[in-house]
C-alpha positions in Angstrom: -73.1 78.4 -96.5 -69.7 76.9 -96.9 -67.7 76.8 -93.9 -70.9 76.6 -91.7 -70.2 74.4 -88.5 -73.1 73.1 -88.5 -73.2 72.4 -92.1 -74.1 69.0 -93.8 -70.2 68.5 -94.4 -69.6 68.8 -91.0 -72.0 66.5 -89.9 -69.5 63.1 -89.5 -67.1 64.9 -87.4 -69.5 66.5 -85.1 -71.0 62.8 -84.7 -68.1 61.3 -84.2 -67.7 64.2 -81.5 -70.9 63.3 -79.6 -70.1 59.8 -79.7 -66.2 60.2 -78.1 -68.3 62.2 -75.9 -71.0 59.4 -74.7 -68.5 57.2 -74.4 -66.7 58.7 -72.1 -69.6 59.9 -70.2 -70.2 56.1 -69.7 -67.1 54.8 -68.7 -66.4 58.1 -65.8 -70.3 56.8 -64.7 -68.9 52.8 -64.5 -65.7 54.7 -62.7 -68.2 56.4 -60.1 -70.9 53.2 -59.7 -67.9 51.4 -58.9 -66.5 53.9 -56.5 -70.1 54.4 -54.7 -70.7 50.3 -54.5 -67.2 49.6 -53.3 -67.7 52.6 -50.0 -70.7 50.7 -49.3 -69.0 47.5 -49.2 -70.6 45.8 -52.2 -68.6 44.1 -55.1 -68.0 47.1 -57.4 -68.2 44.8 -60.3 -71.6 45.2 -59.9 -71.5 48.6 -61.6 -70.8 46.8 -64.9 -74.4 45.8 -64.8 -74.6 49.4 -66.2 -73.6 47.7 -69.5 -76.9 46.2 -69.3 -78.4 49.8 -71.4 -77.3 48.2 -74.4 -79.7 45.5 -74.6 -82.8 46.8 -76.3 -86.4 46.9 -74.5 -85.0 45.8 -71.1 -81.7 47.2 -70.7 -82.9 50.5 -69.1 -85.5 48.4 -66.8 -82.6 46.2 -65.7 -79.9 49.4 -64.9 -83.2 50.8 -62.9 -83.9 47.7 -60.9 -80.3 47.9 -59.5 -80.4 51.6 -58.8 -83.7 50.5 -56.8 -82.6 47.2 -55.2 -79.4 49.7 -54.1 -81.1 52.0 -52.1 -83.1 49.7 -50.4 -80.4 46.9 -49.6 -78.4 46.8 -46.3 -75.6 48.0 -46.8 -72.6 45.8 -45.6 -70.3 48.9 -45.0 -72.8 50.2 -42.3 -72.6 46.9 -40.3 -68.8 46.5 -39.9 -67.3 47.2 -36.7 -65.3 50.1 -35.8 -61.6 49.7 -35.4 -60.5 51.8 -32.1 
């Protein structure tokens, strides 16, 4: 069926289409890690351990043990003293 979106000759655009897509997804997720370890007065460098997904087998167990290590970590913005 020619003119078919989801036809065979359409397949290299829609990729390409997911992939803009991911990649963007990724970098407004780095944007928010950053935004959430910064409030609670961490480096937010530390969200580009996020980049750590890339690396095959481990990359996933990596981003997980920081999600995990996050919630349970004192966070320093909880311990500053209020300004009055």
């Amino acid at each position: 069926m020619s003119g078919d979106m989801w036809g065979q000759e359409n397949a290299g655009a829609l990729w390409a289409a997911m992939m803009a897509f991911g990649v963007l997804f990724f970098v407004f997720w780095i944007y928010l890690q950053w935004r959430i370890f910064s409030k609670a007065g961490f480096n937010g460098a530390l969200a580009l351990i996020n980049f750590a997904i890339f690396v095959p087998f481990v990359g996933a167990l990596i981003v997980f043990a920081l999600q995990v290590w996050f919630a349970f970590a004192a966070w320093p913005a909880l311990n500053k003293p209020s300004q009055s």
